[in-house]
C-alpha positions in Angstrom: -19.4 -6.3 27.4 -16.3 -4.3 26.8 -15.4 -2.3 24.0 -12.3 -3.8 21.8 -10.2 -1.9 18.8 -11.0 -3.8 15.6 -9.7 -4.1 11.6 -11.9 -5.3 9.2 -10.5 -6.7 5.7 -12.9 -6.3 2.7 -12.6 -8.9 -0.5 -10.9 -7.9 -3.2 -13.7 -8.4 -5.3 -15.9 -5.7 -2.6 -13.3 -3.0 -2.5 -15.4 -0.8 -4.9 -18.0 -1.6 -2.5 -16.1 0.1 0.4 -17.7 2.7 2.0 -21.2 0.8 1.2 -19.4 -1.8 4.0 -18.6 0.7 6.4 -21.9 2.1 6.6 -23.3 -1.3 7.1 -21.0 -2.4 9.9 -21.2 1.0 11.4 -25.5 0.3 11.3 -24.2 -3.1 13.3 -22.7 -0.5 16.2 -18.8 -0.2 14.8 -17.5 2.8 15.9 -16.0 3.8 12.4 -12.0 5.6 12.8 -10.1 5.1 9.7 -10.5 3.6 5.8 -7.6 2.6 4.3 -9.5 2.1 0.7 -6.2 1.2 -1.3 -5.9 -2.0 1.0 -9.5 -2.7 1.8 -9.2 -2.3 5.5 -11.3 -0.5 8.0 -11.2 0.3 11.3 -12.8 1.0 14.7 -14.0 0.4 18.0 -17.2 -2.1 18.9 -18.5 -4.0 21.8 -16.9 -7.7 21.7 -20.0 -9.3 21.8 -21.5 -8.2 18.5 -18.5 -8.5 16.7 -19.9 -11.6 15.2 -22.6 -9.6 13.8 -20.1 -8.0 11.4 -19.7 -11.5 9.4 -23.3 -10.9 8.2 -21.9 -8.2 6.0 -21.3 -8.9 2.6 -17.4 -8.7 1.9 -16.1 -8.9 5.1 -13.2 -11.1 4.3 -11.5 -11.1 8.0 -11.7 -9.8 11.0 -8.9 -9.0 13.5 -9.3 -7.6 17.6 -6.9 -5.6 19.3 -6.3 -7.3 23.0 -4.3 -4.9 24.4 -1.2 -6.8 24.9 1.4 -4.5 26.5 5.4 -5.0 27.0 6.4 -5.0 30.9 2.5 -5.2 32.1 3.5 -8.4 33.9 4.8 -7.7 36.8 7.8 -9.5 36.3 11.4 -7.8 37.1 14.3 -8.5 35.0 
Protein backbone atom coordinates (compact mmCIF):
# COMPACT_ATOMS: atom_id res chain seq x y z
CA UNK A 1 0.00 0.00 0.00
CA UNK A 2 1.26 3.49 -0.36
CA UNK A 3 -0.15 6.51 0.94
CA UNK A 4 -1.66 9.01 -1.88
CA UNK A 5 -2.84 12.86 -1.46
CA UNK A 6 -6.63 12.92 -2.18
CA UNK A 7 -9.77 15.58 -2.81
CA UNK A 8 -13.03 14.63 -2.15
CA UNK A 9 -16.15 16.57 -3.70
CA UNK A 10 -19.38 16.62 -1.59
CA UNK A 11 -22.97 17.03 -3.51
CA UNK A 12 -24.42 19.99 -3.54
CA UNK A 13 -27.34 18.79 -1.96
CA UNK A 14 -24.74 17.31 1.32
CA UNK A 15 -22.74 20.50 1.74
CA UNK A 16 -24.74 21.27 4.96
CA UNK A 17 -23.78 17.81 5.75
CA UNK A 18 -20.01 18.66 5.52
CA UNK A 19 -18.15 18.05 8.48
CA UNK A 20 -20.72 15.06 9.22
CA UNK A 21 -18.71 13.59 5.84
CA UNK A 22 -15.37 14.25 7.05
CA UNK A 23 -15.79 12.56 10.11
CA UNK A 24 -17.12 9.58 8.34
CA UNK A 25 -14.29 9.26 5.73
CA UNK A 26 -11.81 10.15 8.39
CA UNK A 27 -13.54 6.84 10.49
CA UNK A 28 -12.62 4.98 6.91
CA UNK A 29 -8.72 5.99 7.66
CA UNK A 30 -8.53 9.58 5.63
CA UNK A 31 -6.01 11.51 7.04
CA UNK A 32 -8.19 14.81 7.20
CA UNK A 33 -5.83 18.37 6.07
CA UNK A 34 -8.13 20.99 4.79
CA UNK A 35 -12.13 21.84 4.27
CA UNK A 36 -12.94 24.08 1.77
CA UNK A 37 -16.89 24.24 3.01
CA UNK A 38 -17.85 27.09 0.36
CA UNK A 39 -16.99 24.59 -2.44
CA UNK A 40 -17.74 21.28 -0.85
CA UNK A 41 -14.26 19.84 -1.11
CA UNK A 42 -12.05 18.06 1.38
CA UNK A 43 -8.87 16.99 1.59
CA UNK A 44 -6.19 14.49 2.80
CA UNK A 45 -3.93 11.75 2.71
CA UNK A 46 -5.13 7.81 2.76
CA UNK A 47 -3.76 4.55 1.81
CA UNK A 48 -4.69 3.81 -2.05
CA UNK A 49 -6.18 0.68 -1.38
CA UNK A 50 -9.12 1.77 0.73
CA UNK A 51 -9.81 4.68 -1.17
CA UNK A 52 -12.76 2.75 -2.59
CA UNK A 53 -14.12 2.60 0.86
CA UNK A 54 -14.83 6.38 0.66
CA UNK A 55 -17.70 5.80 -2.04
CA UNK A 56 -19.63 4.17 0.80
CA UNK A 57 -20.15 7.65 2.23
CA UNK A 58 -23.21 9.29 1.64
CA UNK A 59 -22.46 12.52 -0.59
CA UNK A 60 -19.31 11.82 -1.89
CA UNK A 61 -19.83 13.09 -5.26
CA UNK A 62 -16.16 12.53 -6.73
CA UNK A 63 -13.06 11.58 -5.94
CA UNK A 64 -9.71 12.75 -7.24
CA UNK A 65 -5.75 11.20 -6.37
CA UNK A 66 -2.71 13.18 -6.46
CA UNK A 67 0.08 10.88 -8.49
CA UNK A 68 2.80 12.84 -8.06
CA UNK A 69 3.53 13.80 -11.51
CA UNK A 70 6.60 16.11 -11.50
CA UNK A 71 8.23 18.46 -14.43
CA UNK A 72 11.91 17.19 -15.47
CA UNK A 73 11.56 13.78 -13.28
CA UNK A 74 12.29 12.02 -16.62
CA UNK A 75 15.49 11.85 -17.09
CA UNK A 76 15.36 13.32 -20.29
CA UNK A 77 17.84 16.38 -21.30
CA UNK A 78 16.70 19.09 -23.52
Amino acid sequence: MSRVNVAVAVADDARGRIYEIVAACCALGLHHSATLALVGVLTGSMESDDLVKLWDVPGVLAIEVEYGFRWGTTGRTH
